[in-house]
N, C-alpha and C positions, 0 to 999 in steps of 0.2 A: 381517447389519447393512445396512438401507439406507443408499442414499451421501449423504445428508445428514448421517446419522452419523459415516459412514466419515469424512468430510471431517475436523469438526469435531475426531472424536479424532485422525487426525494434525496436523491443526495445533495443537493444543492439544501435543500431544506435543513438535513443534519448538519453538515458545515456550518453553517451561517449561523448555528443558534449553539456553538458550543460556548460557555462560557462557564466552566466549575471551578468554585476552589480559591475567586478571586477575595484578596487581601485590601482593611482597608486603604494602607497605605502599597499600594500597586508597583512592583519594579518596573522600570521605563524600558524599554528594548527597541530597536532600530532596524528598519525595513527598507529592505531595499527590493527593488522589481526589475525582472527582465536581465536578468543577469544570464550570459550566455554559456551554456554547460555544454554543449557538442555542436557541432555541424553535418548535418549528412547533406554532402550534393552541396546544393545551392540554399539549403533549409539550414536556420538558427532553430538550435534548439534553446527554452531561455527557462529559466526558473525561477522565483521570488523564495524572498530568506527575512525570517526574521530570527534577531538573537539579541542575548540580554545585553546590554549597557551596560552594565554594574559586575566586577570581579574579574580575572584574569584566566578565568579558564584552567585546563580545558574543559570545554562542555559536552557533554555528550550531542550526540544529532537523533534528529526524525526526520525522514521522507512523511509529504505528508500527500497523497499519491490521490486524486479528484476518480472517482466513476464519470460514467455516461454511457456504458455499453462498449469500450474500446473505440467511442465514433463520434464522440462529443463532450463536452465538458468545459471546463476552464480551470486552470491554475490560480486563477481570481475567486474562483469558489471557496480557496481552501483559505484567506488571508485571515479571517476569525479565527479560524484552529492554529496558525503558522505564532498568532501573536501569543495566543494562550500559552503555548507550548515557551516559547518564550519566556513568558513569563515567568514558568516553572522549571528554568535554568536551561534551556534547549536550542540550539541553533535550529529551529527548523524551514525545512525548503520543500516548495512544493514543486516537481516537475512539471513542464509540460511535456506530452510525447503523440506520436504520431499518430492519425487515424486509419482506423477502417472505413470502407471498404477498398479507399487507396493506397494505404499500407497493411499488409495482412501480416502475418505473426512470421518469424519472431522480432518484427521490427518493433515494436512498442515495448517486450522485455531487454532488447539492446536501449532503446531509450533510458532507461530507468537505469542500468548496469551503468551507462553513462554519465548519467547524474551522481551514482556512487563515487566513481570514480573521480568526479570531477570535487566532491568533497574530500575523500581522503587527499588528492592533490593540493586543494587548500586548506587544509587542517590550520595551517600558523596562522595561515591569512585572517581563519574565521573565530580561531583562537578555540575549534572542535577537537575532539577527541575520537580519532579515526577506531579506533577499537571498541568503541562504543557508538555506533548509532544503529537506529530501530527502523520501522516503518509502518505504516497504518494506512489502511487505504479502504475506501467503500467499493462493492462491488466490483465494476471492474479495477478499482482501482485497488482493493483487497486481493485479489487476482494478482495484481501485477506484483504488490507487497511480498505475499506467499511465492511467486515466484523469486523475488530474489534474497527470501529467507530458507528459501529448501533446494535452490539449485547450488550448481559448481560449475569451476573449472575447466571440467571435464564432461560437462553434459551438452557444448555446443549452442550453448544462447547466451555468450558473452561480447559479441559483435565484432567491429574492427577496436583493434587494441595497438598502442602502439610500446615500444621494448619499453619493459620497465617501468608499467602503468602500476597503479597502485589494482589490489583484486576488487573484489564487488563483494565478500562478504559482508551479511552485518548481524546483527545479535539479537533482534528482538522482535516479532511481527505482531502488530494487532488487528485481526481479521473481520471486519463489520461486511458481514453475510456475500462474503466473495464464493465465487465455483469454483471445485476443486477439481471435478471431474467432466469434463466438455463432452465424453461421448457416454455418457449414463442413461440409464431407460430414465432416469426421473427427470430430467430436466424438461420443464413443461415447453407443447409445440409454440407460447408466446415468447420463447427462448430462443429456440432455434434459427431465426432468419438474424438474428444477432451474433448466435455462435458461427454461423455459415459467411457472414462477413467478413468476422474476425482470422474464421482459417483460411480463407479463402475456396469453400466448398465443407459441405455437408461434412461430420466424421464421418460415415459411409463413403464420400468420395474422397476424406484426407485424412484415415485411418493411422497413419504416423503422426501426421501433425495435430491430432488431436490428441494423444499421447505426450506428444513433449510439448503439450498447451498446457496440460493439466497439473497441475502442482501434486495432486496424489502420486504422482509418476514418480517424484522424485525423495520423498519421504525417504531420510535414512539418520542413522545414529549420529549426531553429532553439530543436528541442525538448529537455526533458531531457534529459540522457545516459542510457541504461537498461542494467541489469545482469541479466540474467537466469538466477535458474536451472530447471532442468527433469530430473525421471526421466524413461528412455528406456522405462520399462514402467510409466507413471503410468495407471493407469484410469479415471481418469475428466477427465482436460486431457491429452490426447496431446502429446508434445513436437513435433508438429509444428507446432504450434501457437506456439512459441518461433521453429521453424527460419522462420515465413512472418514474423513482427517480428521476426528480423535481417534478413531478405530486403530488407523495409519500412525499418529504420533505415538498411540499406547504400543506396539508392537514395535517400535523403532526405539522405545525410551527416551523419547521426546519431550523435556516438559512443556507445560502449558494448559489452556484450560477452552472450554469450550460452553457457555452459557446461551440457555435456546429461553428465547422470554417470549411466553405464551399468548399468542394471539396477536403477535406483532409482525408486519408486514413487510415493505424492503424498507425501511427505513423507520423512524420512529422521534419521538420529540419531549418535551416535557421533562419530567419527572425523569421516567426512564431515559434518556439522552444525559439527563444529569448524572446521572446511574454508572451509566456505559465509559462515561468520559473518566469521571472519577476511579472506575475501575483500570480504563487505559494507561490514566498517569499512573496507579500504582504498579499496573504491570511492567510499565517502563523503569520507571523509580527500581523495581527488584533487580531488573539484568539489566540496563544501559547505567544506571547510577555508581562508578565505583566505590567500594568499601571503604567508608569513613575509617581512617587508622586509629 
């Protein structure tokens, strides 16, 4: 199996089997699909949402952001996690965005900023709480999470905007074993023809844009809180890769936390999936949740 592959089928696999936490009597929540959040060119960009039924808001939000290497994947992956989240008072939406090797960076984090923006825009609509939403994304799609919990304004991967867009900030990232660093000696050679799509050329041939790929890049005081998990025998994003963004968020006075579960791979299921999730919601629950008065 190449690891294009490889990628796709365990995140697909994590997705699909999230279900923690459920009540017997279940809140109902309402799904919609293919809802169109940008246009680049001639391309729809479209995303699926689910949110709860029941109370008047506002709710906080989750991006709920799909891997595959930046070059594959589906938004349909994520519709088990969109309803959960749901569930547990969340508007959640899952993008879709553009691939590689046809679209190389930074078009996939303008996708995603897109997406932000197009919820804070409908905040009434969707009866969300624009000052509170999070993100959570596998692999690449943790990648893309962490990018738009540690970037800005001013670091030039906000795309076209038009006057008086709402920002792209959001509050809360939870990172399941994303890259932080695209041009590190550790990222193993079954990485590489992945990251060389993505930038469009080797870091050695795109030594800038490997730098404002990387989410280490942009670590500073003031940023999301991030939650990170990582297998300690992951093949293709080594978790050292996690241990160099706590390093980064400890020195910025970042909170958030970073848990490495030993002997686990890119993905993971069971028990520990149970684990992971339930630790999500409450990370979300601490900063997207506002302060009961």
């Amino acid at each position: 199996m190449n690891a294009a592959r490889y990628v796709s089928v365990l995140v697909l696999a994590i997705l699909s089997s999230t279900g923690v936490g459920r009540a017997a009597d279940e809140p109902t929540v309402s799904t919609q699909i293919d809802l169109v959040y940008a246009k680049v060119g001639d391309v729809e960009l479209k995303l699926d949402m689910s949110r709860p039924t029941d109370g008047d808001g506002p709710f906080p939000a989750v991006l709920v952001i799909h891997g595959g290497a930046w070059r594959s994947g589906n938004k349909e992956q994520t519709r088990g996690a969109l309803t959960e989240f749901a569930k547990h008072g969340y508007v959640a939406v899952s993008p879709q965005y553009r691939f590689c090797p046809k679209e190389t960076f930074p078009a996939q984090i303008h996708d995603v900023k897109a997406a932000v923006r197009w919820l804070k825009s409908h905040a009434k609509d969707y009866k969300l709480d624009p000052d509170h939403i999070g993100a959570v994304g596998f692999s690449a799609g943790a990648h893309l999470s962490l990018m738009l919990g540690l970037t800005g304004p001013n670091d030039g991967l906000e795309g076209e905007t038009s006057e008086g867009a709402p920002d792209t900030r959001i509050h809360a990232v939870v990172n399941y074993f994303g890259p932080t660093d695209l041009a590190a000696a550790d990222i193993p050679e079954v990485s590489a023809p992945l990251i060389r799509d993505f930038l469009g050329g080797t870091p050695e041939e795109k030594p800038k844009e490997a730098a404002q790929a990387s989410p280490l890049t942009y670590v500073s005081k003031g940023d999301a809180p991030v939650l990170t998990f990582h297998g300690t025998k992951d093949p293709l994003v080594p978790h050292t890769q996690a241990v160099k963004l706590a390093d980064a968020l400890t020195a910025a006075g970042v909170p958030g936390r970073v848990e490495l579960l030993v002997g686990a791979g890119h993905g993971w299921g069971g028990k520990e999936l149970d684990h992971t999730m339930a630790e999500t919601f409450a990370f979300f629950k601490r900063y997207l949740e506002p302060a009961q008065p």
